[in-house]
DRENMAR-371998 format. One record per residue (C-alpha): residue in three letters; x, y, z. Coordinates in steps of 0.25 Angstrom, whole numbers, padded with zeros to 4 digits, always signed. Layout:
REM DRENMAR-371998
ALAXYZ;...
//
This chain:
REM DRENMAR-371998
UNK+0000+0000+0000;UNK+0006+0014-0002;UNK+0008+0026+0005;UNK+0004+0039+0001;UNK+0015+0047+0002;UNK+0014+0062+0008;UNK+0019+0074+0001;UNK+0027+0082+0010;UNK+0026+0096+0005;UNK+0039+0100+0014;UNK+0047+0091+0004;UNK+0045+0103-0008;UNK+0050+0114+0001;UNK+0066+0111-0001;UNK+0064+0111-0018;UNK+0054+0122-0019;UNK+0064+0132-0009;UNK+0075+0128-0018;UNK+0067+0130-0032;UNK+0063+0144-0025;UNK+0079+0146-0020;UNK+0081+0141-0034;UNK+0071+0153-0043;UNK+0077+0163-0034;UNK+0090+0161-0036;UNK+0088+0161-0050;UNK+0080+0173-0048;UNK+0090+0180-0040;UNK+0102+0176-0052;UNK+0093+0182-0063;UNK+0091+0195-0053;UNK+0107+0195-0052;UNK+0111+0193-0067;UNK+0098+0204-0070;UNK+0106+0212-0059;UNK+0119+0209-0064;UNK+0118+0208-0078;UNK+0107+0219-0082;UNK+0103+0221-0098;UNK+0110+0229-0104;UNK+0100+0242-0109;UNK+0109+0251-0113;UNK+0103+0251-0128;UNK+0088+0252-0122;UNK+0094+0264-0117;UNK+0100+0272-0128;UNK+0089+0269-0138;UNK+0084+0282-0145;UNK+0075+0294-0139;UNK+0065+0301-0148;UNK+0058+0312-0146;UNK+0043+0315-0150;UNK+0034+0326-0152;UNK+0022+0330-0143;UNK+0014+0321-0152;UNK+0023+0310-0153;UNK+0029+0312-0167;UNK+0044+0308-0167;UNK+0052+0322-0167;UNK+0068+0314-0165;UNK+0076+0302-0162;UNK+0090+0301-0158;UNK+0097+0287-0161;UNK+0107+0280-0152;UNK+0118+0273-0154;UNK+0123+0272-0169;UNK+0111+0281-0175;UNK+0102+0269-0172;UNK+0087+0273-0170;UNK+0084+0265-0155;UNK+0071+0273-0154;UNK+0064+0266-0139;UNK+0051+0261-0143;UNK+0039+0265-0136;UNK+0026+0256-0134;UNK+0017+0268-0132;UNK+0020+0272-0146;UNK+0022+0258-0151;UNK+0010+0251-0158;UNK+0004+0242-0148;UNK-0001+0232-0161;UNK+0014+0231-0165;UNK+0019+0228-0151;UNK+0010+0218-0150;UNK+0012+0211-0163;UNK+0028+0212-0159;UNK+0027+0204-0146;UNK+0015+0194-0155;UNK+0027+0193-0165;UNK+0039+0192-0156;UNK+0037+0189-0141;UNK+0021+0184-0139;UNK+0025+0181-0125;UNK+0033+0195-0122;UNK+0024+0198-0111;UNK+0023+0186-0105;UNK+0038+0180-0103;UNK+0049+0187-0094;UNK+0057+0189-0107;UNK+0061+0176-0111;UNK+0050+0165-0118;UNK+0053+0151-0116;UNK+0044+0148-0126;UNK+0049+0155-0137;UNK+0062+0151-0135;UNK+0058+0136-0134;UNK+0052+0139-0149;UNK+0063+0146-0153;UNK+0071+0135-0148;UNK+0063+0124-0155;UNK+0063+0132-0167;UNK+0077+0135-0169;UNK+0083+0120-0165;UNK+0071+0116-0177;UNK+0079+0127-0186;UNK+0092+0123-0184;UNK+0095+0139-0180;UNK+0092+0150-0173;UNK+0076+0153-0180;UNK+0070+0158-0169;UNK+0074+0166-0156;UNK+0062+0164-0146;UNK+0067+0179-0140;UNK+0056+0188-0134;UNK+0054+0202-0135;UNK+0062+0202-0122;UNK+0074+0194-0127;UNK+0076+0203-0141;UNK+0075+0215-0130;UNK+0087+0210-0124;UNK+0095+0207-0136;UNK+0093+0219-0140;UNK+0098+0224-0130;UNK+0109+0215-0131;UNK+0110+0213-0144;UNK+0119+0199-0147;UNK+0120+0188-0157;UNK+0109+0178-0156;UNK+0112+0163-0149;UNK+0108+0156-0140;UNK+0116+0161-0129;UNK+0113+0177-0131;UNK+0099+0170-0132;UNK+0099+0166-0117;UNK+0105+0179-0112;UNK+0093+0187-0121;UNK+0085+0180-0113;UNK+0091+0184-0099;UNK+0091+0198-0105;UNK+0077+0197-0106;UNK+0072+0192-0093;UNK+0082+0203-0087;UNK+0074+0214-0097;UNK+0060+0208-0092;UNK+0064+0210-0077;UNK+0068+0223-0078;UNK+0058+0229-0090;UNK+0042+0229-0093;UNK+0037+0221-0105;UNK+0035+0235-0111;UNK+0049+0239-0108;UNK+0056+0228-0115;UNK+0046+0230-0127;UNK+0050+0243-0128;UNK+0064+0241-0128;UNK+0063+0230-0139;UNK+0055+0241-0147;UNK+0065+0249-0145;UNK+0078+0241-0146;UNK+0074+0231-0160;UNK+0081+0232-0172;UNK+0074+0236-0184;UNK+0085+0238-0195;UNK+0095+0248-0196;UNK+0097+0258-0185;UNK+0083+0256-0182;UNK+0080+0251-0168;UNK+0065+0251-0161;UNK+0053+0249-0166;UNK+0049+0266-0166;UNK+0065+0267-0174;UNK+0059+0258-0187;UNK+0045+0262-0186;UNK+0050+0277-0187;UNK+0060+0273-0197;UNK+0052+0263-0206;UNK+0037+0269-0204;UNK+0038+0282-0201;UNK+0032+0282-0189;UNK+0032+0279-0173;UNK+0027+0264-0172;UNK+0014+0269-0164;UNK+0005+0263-0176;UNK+0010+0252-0185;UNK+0006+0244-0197;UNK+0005+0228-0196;UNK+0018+0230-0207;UNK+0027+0239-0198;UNK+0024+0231-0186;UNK+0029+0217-0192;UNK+0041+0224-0199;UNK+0045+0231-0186;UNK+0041+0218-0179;UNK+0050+0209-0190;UNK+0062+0221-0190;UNK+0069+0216-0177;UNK+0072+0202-0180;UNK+0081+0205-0192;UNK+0082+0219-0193;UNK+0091+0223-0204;UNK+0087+0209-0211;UNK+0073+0216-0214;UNK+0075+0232-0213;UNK+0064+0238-0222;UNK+0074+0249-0226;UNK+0083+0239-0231;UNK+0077+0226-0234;UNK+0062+0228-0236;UNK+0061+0215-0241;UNK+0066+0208-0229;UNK+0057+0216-0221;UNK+0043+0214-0229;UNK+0048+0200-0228;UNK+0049+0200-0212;UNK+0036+0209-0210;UNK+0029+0200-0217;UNK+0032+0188-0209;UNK+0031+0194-0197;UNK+0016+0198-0203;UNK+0016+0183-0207;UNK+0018+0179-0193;UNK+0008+0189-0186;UNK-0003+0183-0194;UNK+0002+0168-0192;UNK+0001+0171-0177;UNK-0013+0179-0178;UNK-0007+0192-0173;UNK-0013+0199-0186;UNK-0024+0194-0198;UNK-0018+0187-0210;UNK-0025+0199-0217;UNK-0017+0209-0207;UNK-0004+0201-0211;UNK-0006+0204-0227;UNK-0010+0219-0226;UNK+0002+0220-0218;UNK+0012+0214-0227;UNK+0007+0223-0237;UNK+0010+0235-0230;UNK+0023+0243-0237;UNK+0036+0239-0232;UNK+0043+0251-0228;UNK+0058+0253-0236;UNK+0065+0265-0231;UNK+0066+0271-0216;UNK+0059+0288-0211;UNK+0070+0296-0206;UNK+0066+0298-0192;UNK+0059+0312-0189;UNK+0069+0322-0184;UNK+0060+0334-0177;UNK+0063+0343-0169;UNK+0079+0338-0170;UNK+0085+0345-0157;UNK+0073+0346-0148;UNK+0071+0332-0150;UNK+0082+0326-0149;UNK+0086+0333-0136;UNK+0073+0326-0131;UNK+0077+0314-0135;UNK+0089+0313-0131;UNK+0084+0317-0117;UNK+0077+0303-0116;UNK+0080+0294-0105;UNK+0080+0280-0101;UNK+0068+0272-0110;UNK+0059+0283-0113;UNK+0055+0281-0128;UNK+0052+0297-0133;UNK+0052+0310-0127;UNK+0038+0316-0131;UNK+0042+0333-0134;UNK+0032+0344-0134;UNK+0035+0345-0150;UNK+0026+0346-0162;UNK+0033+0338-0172;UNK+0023+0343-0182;UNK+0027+0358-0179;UNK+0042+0355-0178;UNK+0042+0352-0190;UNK+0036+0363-0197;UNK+0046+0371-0191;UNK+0057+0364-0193;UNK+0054+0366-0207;UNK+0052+0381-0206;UNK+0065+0381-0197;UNK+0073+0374-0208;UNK+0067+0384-0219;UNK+0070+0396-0211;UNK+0085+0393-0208;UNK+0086+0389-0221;UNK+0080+0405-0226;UNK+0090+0410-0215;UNK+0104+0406-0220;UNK+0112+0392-0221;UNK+0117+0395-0205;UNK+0103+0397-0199;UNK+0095+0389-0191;UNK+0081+0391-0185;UNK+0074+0387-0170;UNK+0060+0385-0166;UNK+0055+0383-0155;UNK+0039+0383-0152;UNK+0033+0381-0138;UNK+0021+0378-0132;UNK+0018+0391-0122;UNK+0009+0383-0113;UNK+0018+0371-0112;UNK+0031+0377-0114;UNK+0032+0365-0124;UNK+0043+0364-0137;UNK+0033+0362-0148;UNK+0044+0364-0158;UNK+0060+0364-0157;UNK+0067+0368-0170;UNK+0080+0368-0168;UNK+0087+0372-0180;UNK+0084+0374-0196;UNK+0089+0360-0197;UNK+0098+0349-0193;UNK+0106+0352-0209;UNK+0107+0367-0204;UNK+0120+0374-0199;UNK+0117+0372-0184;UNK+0106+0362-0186;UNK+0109+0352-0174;UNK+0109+0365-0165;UNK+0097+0365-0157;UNK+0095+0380-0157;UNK+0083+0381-0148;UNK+0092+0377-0137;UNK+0104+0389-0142;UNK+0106+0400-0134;UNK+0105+0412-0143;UNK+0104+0425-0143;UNK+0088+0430-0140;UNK+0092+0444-0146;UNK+0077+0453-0143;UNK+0070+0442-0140;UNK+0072+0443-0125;UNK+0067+0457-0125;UNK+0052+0454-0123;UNK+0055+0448-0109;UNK+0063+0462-0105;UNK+0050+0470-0107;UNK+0042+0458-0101;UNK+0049+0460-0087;UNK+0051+0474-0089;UNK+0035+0472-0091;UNK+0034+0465-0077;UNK+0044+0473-0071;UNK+0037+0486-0073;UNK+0048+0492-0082;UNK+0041+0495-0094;UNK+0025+0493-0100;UNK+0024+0488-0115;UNK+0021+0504-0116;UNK+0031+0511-0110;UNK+0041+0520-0118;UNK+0056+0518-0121;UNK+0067+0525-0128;UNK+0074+0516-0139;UNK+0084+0524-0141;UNK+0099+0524-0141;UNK+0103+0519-0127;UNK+0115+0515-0120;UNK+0112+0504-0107;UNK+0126+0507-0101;UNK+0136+0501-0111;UNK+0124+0493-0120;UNK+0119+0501-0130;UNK+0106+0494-0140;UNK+0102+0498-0151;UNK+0089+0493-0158;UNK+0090+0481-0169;UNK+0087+0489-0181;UNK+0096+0502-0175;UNK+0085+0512-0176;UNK+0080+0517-0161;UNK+0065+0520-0162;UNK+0063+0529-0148;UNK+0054+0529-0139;UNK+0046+0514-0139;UNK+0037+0508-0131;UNK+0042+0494-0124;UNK+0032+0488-0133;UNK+0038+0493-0145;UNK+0049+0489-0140;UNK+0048+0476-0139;UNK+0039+0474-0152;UNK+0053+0482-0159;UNK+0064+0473-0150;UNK+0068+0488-0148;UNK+0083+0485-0141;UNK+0084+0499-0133;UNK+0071+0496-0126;UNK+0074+0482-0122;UNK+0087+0486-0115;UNK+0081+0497-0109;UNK+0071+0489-0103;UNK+0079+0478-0099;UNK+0088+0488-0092;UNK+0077+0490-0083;UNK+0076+0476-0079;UNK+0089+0473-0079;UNK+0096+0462-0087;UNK+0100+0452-0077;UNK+0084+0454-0071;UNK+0081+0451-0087;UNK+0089+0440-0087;UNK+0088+0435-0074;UNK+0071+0433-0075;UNK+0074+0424-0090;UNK+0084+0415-0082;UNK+0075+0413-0071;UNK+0064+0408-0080;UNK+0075+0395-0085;UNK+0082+0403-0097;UNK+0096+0408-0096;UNK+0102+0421-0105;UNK+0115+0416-0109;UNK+0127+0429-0109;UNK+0135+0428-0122;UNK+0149+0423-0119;UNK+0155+0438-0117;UNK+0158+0437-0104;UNK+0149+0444-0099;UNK+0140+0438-0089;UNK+0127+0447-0093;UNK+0122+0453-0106;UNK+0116+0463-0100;UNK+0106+0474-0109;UNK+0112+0465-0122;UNK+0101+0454-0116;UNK+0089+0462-0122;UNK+0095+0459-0135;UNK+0100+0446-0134;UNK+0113+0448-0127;UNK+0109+0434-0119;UNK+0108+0420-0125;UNK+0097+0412-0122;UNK+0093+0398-0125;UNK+0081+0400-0139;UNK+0072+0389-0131;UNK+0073+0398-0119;UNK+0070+0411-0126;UNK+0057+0405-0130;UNK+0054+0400-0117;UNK+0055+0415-0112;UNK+0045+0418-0125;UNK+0036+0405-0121;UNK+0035+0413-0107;UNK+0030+0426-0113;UNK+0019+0417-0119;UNK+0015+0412-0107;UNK+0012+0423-0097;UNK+0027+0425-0096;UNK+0030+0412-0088;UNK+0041+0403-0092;UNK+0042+0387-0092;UNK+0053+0380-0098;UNK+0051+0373-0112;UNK+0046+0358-0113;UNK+0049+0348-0124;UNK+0045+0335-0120;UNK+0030+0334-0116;UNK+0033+0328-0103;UNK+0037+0342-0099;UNK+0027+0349-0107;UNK+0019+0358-0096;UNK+0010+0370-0094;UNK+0015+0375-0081;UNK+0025+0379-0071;UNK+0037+0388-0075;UNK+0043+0402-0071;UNK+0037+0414-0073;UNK+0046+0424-0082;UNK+0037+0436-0082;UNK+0022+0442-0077;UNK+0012+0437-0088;UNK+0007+0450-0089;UNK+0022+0455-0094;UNK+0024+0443-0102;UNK+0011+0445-0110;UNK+0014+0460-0112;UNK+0026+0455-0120;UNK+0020+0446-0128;UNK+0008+0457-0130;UNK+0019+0465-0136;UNK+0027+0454-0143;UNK+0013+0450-0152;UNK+0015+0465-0158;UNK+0028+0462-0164;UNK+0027+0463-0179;UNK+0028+0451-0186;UNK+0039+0447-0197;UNK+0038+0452-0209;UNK+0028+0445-0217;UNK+0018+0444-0206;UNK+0006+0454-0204;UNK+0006+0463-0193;UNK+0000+0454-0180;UNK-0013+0460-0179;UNK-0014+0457-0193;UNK-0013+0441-0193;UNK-0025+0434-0192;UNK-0021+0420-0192;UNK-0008+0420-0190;UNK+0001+0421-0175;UNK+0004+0433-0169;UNK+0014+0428-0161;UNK+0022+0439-0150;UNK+0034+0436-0154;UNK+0050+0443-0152;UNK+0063+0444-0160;UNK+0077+0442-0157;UNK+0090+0443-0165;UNK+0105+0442-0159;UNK+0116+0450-0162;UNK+0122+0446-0176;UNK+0105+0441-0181;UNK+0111+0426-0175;UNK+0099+0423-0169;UNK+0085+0427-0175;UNK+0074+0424-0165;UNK+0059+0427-0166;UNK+0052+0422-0152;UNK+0036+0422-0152;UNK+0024+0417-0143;UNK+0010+0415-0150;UNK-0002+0406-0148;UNK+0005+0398-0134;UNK+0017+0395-0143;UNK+0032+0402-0140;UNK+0039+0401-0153;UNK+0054+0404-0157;UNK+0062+0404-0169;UNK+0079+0408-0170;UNK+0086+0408-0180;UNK+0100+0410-0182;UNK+0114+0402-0185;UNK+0116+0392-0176;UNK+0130+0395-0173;UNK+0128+0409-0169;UNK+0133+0415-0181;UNK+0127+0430-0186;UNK+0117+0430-0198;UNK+0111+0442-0205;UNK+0100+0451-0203;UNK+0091+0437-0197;UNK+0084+0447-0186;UNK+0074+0439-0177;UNK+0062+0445-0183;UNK+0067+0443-0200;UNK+0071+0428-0196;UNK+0065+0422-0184;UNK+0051+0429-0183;UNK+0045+0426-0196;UNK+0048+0408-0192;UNK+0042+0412-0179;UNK+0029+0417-0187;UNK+0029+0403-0195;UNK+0031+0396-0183;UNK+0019+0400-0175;UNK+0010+0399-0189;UNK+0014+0385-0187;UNK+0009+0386-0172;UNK-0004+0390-0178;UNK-0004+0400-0166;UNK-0016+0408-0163;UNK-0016+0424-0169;UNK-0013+0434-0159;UNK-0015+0448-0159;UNK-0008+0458-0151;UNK-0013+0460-0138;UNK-0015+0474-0132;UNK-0003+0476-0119;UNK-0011+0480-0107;UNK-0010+0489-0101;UNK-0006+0498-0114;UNK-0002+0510-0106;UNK+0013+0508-0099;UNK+0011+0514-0085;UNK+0016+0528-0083;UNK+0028+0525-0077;UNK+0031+0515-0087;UNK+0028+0526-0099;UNK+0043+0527-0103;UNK+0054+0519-0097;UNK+0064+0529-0096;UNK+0054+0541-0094;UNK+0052+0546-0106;UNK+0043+0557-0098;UNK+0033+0567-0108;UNK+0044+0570-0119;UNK+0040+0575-0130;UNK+0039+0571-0144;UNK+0050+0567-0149;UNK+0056+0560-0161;UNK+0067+0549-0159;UNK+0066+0544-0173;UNK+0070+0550-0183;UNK+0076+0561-0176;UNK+0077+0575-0180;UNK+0088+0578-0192;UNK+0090+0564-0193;UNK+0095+0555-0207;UNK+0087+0543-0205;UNK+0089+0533-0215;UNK+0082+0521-0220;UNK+0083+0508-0226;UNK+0080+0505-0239;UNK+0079+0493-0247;UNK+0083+0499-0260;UNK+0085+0511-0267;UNK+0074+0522-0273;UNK+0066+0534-0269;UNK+0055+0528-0261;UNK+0062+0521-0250;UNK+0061+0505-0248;UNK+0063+0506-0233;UNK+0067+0492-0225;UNK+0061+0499-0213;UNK+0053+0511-0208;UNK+0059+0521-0198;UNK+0052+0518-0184;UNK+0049+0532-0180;UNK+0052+0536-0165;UNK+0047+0547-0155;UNK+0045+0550-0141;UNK+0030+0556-0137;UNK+0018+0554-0130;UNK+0013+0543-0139;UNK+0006+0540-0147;UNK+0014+0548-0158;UNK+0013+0551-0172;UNK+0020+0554-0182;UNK+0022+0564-0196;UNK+0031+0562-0208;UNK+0032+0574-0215;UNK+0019+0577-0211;UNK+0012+0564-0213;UNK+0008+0555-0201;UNK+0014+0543-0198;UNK+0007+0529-0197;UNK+0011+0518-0188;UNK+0015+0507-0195;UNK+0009+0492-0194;UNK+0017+0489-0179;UNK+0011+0501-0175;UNK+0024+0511-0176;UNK+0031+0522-0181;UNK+0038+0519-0193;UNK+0042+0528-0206;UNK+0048+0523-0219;UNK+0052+0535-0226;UNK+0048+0536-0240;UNK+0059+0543-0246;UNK+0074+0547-0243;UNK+0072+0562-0238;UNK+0068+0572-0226;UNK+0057+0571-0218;UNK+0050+0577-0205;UNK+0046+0568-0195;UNK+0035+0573-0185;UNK+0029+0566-0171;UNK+0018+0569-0161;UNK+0015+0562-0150;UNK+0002+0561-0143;UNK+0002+0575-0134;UNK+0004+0581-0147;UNK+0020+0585-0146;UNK+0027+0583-0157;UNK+0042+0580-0164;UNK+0050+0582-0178;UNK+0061+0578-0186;UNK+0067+0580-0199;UNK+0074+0568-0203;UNK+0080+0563-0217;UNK+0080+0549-0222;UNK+0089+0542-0232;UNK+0089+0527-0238;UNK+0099+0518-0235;UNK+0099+0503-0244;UNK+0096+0493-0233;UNK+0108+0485-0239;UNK+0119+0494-0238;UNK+0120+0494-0223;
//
């Protein structure tokens, strides 16, 4: 008879605490050589940075090592329908292994001793992320440490992660690495939204790269598109009927030149990428940088072979770059240059923000009267840019004028290191020229300080915004509609911008109040000693706009003035905004108080006339010869008075002109009495005689 035989369940402990010591130990080696022995991820690391528009158009890439195109993938603007036909194709179980499938391999196995050779290589998505990582002939050996490599790349990375680094790292034939690199290069287009066809070339690509580049060896490539459609269909990944209209589709034959927008802002973005990050999303337009790239290129082409052209255009509410031109052209003298970022000389382009504190200060009112007139500051003596003084002005003649005696004036009240010190503390520094002098002093109000062209046009972005200042964004990360330092009282900054909208406009534009549906941007001028940099600076329509131009390399040109070479592009630039008109809006309070009437006390003079004076030869520009002169400009005429004044030539009145002042062109070489009358009625004269001189002779 037998016995039954108890089971002793104590008799299990012993093995199961050794199989338990045993997978811990195992576990504890692995975590040692993961430790010890980490992947290497130093070409994850340097793969190429790119740069987007606010809309996501590609602006710029830079390549890496070699001039290859490593572009890092991104799932978000991947098409999720290729990803998942890529993982059906290649790695069914990618999701579900720790990066190793012991089934495939056991096919792969079978399959390649059934061969003979080496047919098929079981990897997963995982295993060709490591060797590419690593790249290495294939065997059996390197095989085993591919698949060490990728249970190391599964404890340390999400699935996602290491899908995105084999997006980023695979081969697709030539320099091309990533799928974003071919679709950009062979389609045209960020692989957001594929075709069946560009999905099973860009799936077939990897395996044999150069074997079947389009570019090269179309054939090859239809040929490998076609099976991988072949297989798709087989499997029931896709209809049969999917498969032949895909097969159909074109194969492309040549590569796209990768878009290059926007070359200097771009790529200083982009090369400010860290780590993984795919793309660095910029506060761009791409379709607006590209219109004035063009207009940039034309106009340093217009201005001579050694010019070059900047733009910038920013969003006054968000203070963002919506356009960075950088130069006429990357073929252009100077072209690699960034000249945004140059520190250049502002010329009168920093006068508005002298009367603008002077405003706040209590120094001066837009009304109030002073003398341009030959003046000595100490040892500084400025003259006006077109060498004729025209009296007693009002501040906003002044300014509308870029009248140079005034400015100084005025900025002698306030002082120049005040001036200077209020713009630094708002985040832009005035650079002194290298003369050893540690200040510019009065020279500042005409450009005697450098400054950075994107910081001037902050300063300008400030006036159209109340007068508070913000630093410039170029990513949208950054982009915001608050904060910041306040530069002046919004009630000063929008004086100046009252008067900056009455400026004329370049030649060829009608009078301000005469444009209908065009901008009427206040705008201001500058041009540095030598005309080497033309500056036309404007704010309209919640945009701040400016356009230099100039030689890169400092050098002088001729007669390019600010207002003949830069204005007229900062005209087409805001029509490219499509900014709302503007008319010009009245100053209030129109009246300067009584102590502010005249600056240096002016008092109740009486009439007087400070140009033309009494007995005087004036004479004037002609464009050629004849009796009736052509003149190139009228006389501005010049009196001291209780205004309004008026005035008589020869008897005749005087009629303002279309900017609302005193001009006279002569018509004929000769003598002539001269006669004005101010409002209480007192009265001055001269005699004066005016001859031709040719405009080119001088």
């Amino acid at each position: 008879m037998f016995r039954l035989k108890l089971f002793n369940p104590e008799t299990l402990i012993p093995p199961l605490v050794k199989t338990l010591i045993g997978v811990l130990g195992f576990q504890c080696v692995i975590a040692a050589v993961n430790l010890i022995f980490p992947p290497d991820m130093s070409r994850a690391q340097t793969a190429s940075a790119v740069a987007l528009d606010r809309n996501g158009a590609w602006l710029r890439a830079l390549p890496v090592d070699n001039g290859r195109w490593r572009i890092r993938a991104d799932l978000k603007r991947t098409d999720p329908t290729f990803v998942r036909n890529l993982l059906k194709v290649e790695d069914e179980r990618f999701y579900l292994h720790p990066g190793v499938d012991a089934t495939s391999i056991l096919r792969a196995l079978l399959s390649n001793l059934h061969a003979g050779n080496i047919v098929s290589g079981g990897s997963t998505i995982t295993m060709q992320t490591a060797r590419l990582l690593n790249p290495h002939p294939r065997n059996y050996g390197n095989k085993l440490i591919e698949a060490l490599r990728a249970v190391q790349l599964e404890m340390r990375y999400s699935k996602r992660e290491i899908l995105a680094l084999y997006l980023t790292l695979a081969p697709y034939g030539g320099n091309l690495e990533g799928v974003r690199a071919a679709s950009l290069s062979y389609f045209g287009h960020e692989p957001e939204s594929l075709t069946l066809g560009e999905q099973a070339l860009l799936i077939s690509l990897p395996q044999a790269p150069e074997a079947r580049r389009p570019d090269r060896r179309p054939e090859n490539a239809l040929k490998a598109r076609n099976l991988i459609l072949t297989r798709m269909a087989a499997q029931n990944i896709i209809g049969s009927s999917q498969a032949h209209e895909a097969m159909n589709e074109p194969m492309v034959t040549s590569r796209f030149v990768f878009p290059a927008l926007a070359w200097h802002t771009a790529g200083r973005l982009a090369r400010n990428v860290k780590g993984l990050q795919a793309t660095v999303v910029t506060t761009i337009d791409a379709n607006l940088q590209t219109r004035l790239e063009a207009m940039a290129a034309a106009t340093a082409k217009e201005q001579g072979p050694n010019s070059s052209v900047a733009i910038l255009v920013i969003d006054i509410k968000t203070r963002g770059v919506r356009a960075s031109v950088g130069g006429g052209g990357l073929d252009r003298p100077g072209g690699w240059m960034d000249m945004t970022r140059a520190i250049r000389s502002p010329g009168s382009a920093l006068k508005p923000f002298i009367y603008g504190f002077a405003f706040e200060d209590g120094v001066v009112a837009p009304d109030t009267r002073l003398m341009d007139s030959p003046t000595r500051f100490g040892d500084y003596q400025p003259e006006d840019f077109d060498r004729v003084f025209h009296g007693e002005v009002s501040v906003k003649e002044a300014l509308i004028n870029s009248l140079n005696v005034p400015a100084v004036a005025v900025l002698n009240r306030i002082g120049p290191e005040a001036f200077q010190g209020r713009i630094e503390l708002v985040g832009v520094p005035l650079v002194v020229p290298k003369s050893g002098l540690k200040q510019s002093g009065l020279a500042l109000a005409l450009g005697g300080e450098g400054i950075r062209i994107s910081d001037l046009a902050l300063l300008y972005a400030a006036l159209g915004d109340h007068g508070l200042a913000r630093p410039l964004t170029y990513t949208l990360t950054d982009e915001k509609a608050s904060g910041g330092h306040r530069l002046m009282r919004a009630e000063a900054a929008d004086r100046v911008i009252s008067i900056l909208r009455e400026t004329p406009p370049p030649e060829g534009r009608l009078p301000g109040p005469l444009m209908k549906n065009a901008n009427r941007p206040a705008f201001k001028t500058g041009t540095s000693y030598g005309y080497r940099d033309a500056l036309a600076v404007g704010v309209a329509g919640g945009y701040a706009v400016l356009v230099w131009t100039g030689r890169p390399d400092g050098g002088a040109r001729a007669d390019q003035t600010g207002r003949e070479a830069s204005a007229p592009l900062l005209f087409d630039v805001f029509d490219q905004l499509q900014a709302p008109s503007q008319l010009p809006q009245a100053i209030d309070p129109n009246n300067a108080p009584q102590g502010l009437k005249m600056m240096t006390g002016a008092g109740g003079a009486r009439a007087s006339i400070l140009f033309p004076p009494n007995n005087a030869t004036v004479y004037v520009e002609v464009k050629g010869a004849g009796e009736k002169l052509d003149a190139v400009r009228p006389l501005k005429l010049s009196a001291r008075g209780v205004r309004p004044v008026e005035w008589f030539i020869d008897g005749q009145p005087l009629k303002l002109d279309a900017n609302g002042e005193w001009s006279w062109t002569p018509p004929a070489e000769g003598f002539y009495d001269l006669k004005v009358i101010d409002a209480q009625g007192h009265e001055d004269r001269s005699h004066v005689r005016v001859r031709s001189i040719r405009a080119d002779t001088r």
